[in-house]
C-alpha positions in Angstrom: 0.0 0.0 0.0 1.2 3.3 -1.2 -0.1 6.6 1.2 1.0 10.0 -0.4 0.5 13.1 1.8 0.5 16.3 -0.2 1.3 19.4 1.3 4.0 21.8 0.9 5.1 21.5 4.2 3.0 23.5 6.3 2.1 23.1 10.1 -0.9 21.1 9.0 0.4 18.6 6.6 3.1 17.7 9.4 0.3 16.7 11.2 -1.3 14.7 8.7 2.1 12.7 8.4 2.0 12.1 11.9 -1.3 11.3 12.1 -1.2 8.7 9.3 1.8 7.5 10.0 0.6 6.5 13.7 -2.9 5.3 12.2 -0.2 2.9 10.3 1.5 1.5 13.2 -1.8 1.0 15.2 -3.7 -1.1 12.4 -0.5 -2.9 11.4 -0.9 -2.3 8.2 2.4 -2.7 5.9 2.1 0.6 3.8 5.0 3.0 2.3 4.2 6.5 3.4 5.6 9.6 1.0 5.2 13.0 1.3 4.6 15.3 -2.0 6.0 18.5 -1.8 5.7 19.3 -5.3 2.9 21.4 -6.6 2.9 20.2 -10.2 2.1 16.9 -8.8 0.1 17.8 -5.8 -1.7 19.3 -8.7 -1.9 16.3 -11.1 -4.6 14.5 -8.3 -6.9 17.3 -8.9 -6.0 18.8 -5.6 -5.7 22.7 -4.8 -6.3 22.5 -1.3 -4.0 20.9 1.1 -3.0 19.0 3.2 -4.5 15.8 1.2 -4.1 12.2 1.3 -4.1 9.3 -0.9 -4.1 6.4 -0.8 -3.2 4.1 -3.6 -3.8 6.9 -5.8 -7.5 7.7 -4.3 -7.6 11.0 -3.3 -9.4 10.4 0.7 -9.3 13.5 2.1 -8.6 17.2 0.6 -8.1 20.4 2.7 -8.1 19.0 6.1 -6.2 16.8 9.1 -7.7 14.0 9.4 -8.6 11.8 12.3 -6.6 8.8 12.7 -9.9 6.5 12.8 -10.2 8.0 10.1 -7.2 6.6 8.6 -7.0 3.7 10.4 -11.2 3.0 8.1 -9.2 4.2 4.5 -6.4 1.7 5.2 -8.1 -1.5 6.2 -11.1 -2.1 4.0 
């Protein structure tokens, strides 16, 4: 499993790193995590307002932190 968080590096997407990085280590789940800096490809998934995640190229969430439940639902269906 592939999780991209976009953001450029603000306060908030260092959340949603952290946040889905410890939703990953609660459900176990074996999953490369990347964060996307870049706004030509931030752009490329359609996204103008960050943070975002995706996972395995789903866009999940755009313009807000999520909760890690929240994660933790996205990651093992």
């Amino acid at each position: 499993m592939k999780i991209e968080i976009l953001g450029t590096g603000c306060a908030k997407c260092d959340k949603t790193k952290r946040f889905v990085e410890e939703a990953v280590a609660k459900a176990g789940v074996d999953a490369e995590i990347v964060k996307v800096e870049n706004m030509d490809d931030i752009i490329a998934y359609g996204v103008l307002i960050t943070p975002a995640v995706v996972v395995d190229g789903d866009v999940k969430i755009v313009g807000r932190v999520p909760k890690v439940d929240e994660v933790i639902e996205w990651i093992t269906q």
